[in-house]
C-alpha positions in Angstrom: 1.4 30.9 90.4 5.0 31.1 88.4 6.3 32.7 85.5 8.1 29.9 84.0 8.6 26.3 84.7 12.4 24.9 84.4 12.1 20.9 83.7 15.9 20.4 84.2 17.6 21.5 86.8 20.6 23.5 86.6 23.5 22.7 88.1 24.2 25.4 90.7 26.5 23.2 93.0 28.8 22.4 90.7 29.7 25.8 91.1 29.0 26.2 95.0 33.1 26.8 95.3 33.2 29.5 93.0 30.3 30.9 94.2 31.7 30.9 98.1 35.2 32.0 97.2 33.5 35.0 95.4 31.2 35.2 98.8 33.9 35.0 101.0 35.9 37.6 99.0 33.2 40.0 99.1 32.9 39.3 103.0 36.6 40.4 103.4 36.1 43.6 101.8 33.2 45.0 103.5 34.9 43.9 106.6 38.2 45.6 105.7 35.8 48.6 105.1 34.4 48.5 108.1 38.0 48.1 109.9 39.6 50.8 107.7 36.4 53.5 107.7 34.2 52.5 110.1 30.6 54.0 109.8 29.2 57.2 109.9 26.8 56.9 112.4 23.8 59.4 112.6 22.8 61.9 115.4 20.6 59.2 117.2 24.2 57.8 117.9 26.6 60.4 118.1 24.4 62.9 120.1 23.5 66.6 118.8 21.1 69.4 118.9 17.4 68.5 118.3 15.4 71.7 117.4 11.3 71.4 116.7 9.4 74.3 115.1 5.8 74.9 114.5 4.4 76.1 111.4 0.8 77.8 111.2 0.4 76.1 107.8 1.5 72.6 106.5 5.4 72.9 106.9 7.3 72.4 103.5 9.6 69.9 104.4 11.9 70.0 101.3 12.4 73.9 102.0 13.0 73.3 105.5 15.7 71.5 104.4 17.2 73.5 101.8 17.3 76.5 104.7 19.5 74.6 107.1 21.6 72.2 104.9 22.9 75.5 103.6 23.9 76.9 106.5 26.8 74.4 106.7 26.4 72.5 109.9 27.0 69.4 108.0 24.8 66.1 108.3 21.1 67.2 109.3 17.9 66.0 109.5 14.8 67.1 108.7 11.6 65.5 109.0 7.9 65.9 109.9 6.6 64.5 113.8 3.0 64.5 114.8 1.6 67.0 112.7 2.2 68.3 109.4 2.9 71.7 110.8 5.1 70.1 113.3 8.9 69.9 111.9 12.0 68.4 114.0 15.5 69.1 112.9 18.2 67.2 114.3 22.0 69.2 113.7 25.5 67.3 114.9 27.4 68.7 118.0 30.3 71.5 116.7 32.1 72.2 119.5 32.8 75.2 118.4 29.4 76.8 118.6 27.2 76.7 121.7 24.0 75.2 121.8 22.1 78.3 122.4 23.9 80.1 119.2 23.3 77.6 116.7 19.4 77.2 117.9 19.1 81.1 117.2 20.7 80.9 113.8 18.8 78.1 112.6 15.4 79.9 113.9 16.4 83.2 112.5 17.7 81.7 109.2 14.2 79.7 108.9 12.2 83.1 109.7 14.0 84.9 106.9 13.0 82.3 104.5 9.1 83.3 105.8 10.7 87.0 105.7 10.1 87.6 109.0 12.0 88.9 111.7 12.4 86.7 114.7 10.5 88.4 118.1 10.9 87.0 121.6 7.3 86.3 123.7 6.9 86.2 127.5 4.4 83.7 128.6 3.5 82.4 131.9 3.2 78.3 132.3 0.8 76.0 134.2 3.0 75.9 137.3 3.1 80.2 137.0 6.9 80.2 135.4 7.6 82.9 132.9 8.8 81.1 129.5 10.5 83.1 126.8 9.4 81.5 123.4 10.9 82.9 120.1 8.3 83.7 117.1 9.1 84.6 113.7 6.5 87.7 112.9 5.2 88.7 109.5 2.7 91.5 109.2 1.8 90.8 113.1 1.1 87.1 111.7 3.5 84.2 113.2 4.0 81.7 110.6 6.5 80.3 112.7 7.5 79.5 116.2 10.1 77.6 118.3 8.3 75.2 120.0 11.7 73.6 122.0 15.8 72.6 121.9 17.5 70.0 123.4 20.6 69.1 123.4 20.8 64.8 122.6 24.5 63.6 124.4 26.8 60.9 123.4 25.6 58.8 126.5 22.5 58.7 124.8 23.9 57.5 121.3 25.9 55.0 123.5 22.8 53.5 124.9 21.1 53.6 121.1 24.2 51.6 119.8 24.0 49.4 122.9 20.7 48.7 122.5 21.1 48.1 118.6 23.7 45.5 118.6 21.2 43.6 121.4 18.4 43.5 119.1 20.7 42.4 116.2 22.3 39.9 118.2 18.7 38.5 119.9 17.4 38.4 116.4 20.5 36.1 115.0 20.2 33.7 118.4 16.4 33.4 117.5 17.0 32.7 113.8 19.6 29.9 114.3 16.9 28.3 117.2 14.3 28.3 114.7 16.0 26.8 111.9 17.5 24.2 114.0 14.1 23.2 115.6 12.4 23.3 111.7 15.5 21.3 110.6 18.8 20.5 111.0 21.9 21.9 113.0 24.0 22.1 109.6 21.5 24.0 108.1 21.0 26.6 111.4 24.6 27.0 110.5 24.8 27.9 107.2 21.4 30.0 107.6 22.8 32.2 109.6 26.1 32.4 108.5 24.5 33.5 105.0 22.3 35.8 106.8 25.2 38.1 108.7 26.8 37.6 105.4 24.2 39.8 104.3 24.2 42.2 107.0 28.3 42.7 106.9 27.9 43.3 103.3 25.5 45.8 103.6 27.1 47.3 106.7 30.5 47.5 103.8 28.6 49.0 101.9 27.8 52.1 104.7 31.4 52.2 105.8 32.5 52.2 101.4 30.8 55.3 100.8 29.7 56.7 104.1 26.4 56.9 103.6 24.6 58.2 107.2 23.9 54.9 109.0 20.6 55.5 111.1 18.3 54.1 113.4 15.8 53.7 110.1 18.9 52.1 108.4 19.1 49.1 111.5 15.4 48.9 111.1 16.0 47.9 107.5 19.2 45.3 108.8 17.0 43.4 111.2 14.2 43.6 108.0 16.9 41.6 105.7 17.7 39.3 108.4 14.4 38.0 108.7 13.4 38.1 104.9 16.5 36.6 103.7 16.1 33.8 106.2 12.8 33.7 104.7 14.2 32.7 101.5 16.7 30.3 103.3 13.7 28.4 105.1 11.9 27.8 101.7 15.2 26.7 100.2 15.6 24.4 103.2 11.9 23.3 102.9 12.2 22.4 99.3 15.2 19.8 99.8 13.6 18.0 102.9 11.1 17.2 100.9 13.0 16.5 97.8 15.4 14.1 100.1 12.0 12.1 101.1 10.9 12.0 97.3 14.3 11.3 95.2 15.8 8.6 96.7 17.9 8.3 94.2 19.6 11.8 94.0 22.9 12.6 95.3 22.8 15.1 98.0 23.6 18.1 95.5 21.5 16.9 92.9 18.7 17.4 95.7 20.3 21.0 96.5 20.0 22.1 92.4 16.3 20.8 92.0 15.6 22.7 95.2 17.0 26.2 94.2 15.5 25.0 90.6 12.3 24.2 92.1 12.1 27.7 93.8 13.7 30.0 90.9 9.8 31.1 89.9 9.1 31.8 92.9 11.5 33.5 94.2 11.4 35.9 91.3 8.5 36.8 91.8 8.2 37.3 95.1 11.5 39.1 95.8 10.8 40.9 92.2 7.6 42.5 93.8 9.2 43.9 96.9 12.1 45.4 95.4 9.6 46.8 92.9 8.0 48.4 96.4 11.5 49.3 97.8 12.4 51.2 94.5 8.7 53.4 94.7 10.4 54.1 97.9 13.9 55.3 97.2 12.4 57.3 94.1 9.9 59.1 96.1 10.4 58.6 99.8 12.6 61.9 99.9 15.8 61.8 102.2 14.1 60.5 104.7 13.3 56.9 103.6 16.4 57.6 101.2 19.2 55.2 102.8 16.4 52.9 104.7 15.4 51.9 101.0 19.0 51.7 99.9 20.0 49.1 102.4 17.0 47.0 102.0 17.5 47.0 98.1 20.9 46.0 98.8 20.0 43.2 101.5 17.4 41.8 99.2 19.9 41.8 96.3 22.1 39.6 98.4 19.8 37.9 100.4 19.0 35.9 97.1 22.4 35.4 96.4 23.1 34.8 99.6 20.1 31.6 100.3 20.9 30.4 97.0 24.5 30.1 96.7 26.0 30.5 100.4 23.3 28.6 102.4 22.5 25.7 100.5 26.3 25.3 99.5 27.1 25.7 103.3 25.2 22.9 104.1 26.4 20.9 101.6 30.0 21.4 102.7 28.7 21.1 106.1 27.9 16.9 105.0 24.0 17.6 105.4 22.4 14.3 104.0 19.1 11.9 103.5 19.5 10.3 107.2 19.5 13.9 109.2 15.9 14.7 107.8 13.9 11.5 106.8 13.5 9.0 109.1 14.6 5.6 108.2 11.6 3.5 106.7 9.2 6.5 106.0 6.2 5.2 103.7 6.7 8.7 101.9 10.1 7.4 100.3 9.3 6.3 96.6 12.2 4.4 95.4 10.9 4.1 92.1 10.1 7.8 91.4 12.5 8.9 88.5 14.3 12.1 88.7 12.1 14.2 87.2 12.7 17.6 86.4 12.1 20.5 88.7 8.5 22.0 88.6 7.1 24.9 91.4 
């Protein structure tokens, strides 16, 4: 299936230096963000209270929110967790205000927005403790109870941040063994040094504006890393197979009809996922809000990024015919002309 079929190819390596000073540029600036701003990590990694409610009716999540985002505690969170009636609410650590405090203002804020008044219940557990559980009571009706608080410590977001930049780094180690077992050293290279070229960009992007960078937003970093490589693999496939055809082609003549070749394609493939990506950071709420925003950024630049860094990479690199075809293959056809790029 394609759109449109090119039959010249277009000279994108003429241009490769232009396109890598402009990538390299680019680099430096989300890296000097990054220096300069650092990010602003969530509550997963900088530790903070974690309160869950129960509502007797599906919870109105957007309400929730409005409730204790006014109440001035700064970055929260607010999302659904097993149940619709179940709602967690994650706050940051304020010194200033013990744990127990800011539970009871969140609760008793939340209770007035059910106009209720909060009442406190005596109940005896399993093992025969007495628990005191908070309710919010309307006309001897409980629309609303406290089911627990917690209190989630730095050590923990030290182990989440731990653990993160080990799955990041596993993920790149894997990347580079794959491409170099499917190809070519030059090419694991160049994959992967376009690939954290993505993920520093995005990560720029974070630190720039300081957006709230999340465990959903690391999900959406290691989903880049593996679709932009993606992209870089079919690139890669493409001029293999164009070195075994073309014996006639210069090594960057088989890098443009390669990215030529592949132009239909990757339009519409990375056209329809963004197209999914956008339905999600139109209607995904806060929630999916900056998970959708990284991935629309990483798939932006993940096709700049396999197009232009990639394959110009491993041209610089001195990738040629001899480190992918073996020498007398019957597949060479020395008399095939250069013929335009088709899909």
């Amino acid at each position: 299936m394609e759109f449109f079929r090119i039959k010249r190819d277009i000279p994108f390596m003429k241009h490769a230096l232009i396109f890598n000073v402009v990538s390299f540029l680019t680099f430096a600036a989300a890296v000097f963000f990054l220096l300069t701003r650092g990010l602003h990590f969530s509550i997963e990694f900088t530790g903070g209270t974690v309160i869950e409610v129960q509502y007797a009716q599906a919870a109105d999540i957007n309400k929730t929110r409005q409730v204790v985002e006014h109440m001035g505690f700064g970055e929260v969170q607010v999302t659904n967790f097993g149940t619709s009636r179940d709602v967690m609410i994650r706050l940051p650590i304020r010194p200033e205000i013990k744990q127990d405090e800011m539970v009871d203002r969140v609760f008793g804020e939340l209770c007035k927005a059910e106009s209720g008044q909060v009442v406190q219940h005596q109940e005896i557990s399993p093992q025969g403790e007495t628990i005191s559980k908070k309710a919010c009571a309307v006309n001897q009706q409980e629309p609303l109870t406290l089911a627990r608080s917690e209190v989630v410590g730095p050590s923990v977001g030290a182990e989440l941040a731990h653990d993160a930049a080990m799955a990041l780094g596993f993920t790149v180690i894997g990347i580079m063994l794959y491409l170099a077992f499917r190809f070519e050293w030059k090419f694991a290279v160049a994959g992967i040094i376009a690939n954290l070229h993505d993920v520093v960009i995005i990560l720029g992007f974070f630190a720039y504006f300081q957006w709230e960078f999340s465990l959903a937003v690391l999900a959406a970093i290691l989903a880049v890393l593996g679709y932009s490589v993606n992209e870089s693999v079919v690139i890669f496939d493409r001029i293999r197979e164009a070195f075994r055809k073309y014996r006639k082609m210069t090594t960057h003549e088989v890098i443009d009809h390669a990215i030529t070749s592949t132009m239909s394609r990757t339009i519409i493939t990375h056209g329809s996922t963004q197209m999914m990506v956008l339905s999600m950071l139109l209607f995904g709420g806060p929630t999916l809000h900056y998970f959708a925003v990284a991935l629309t950024i990483g798939i932006l630049f993940g096709i700049y990024s396999s197009v232009f860094v990639a394959a110009a990479l491993a041209m610089w690199l001195g990738v040629k015919r001899e480190d992918l075809v073996k020498q007398g293959s019957k597949r060479e056809d020395p008399d095939d002309p250069n013929a335009g790029a088709v899909v």
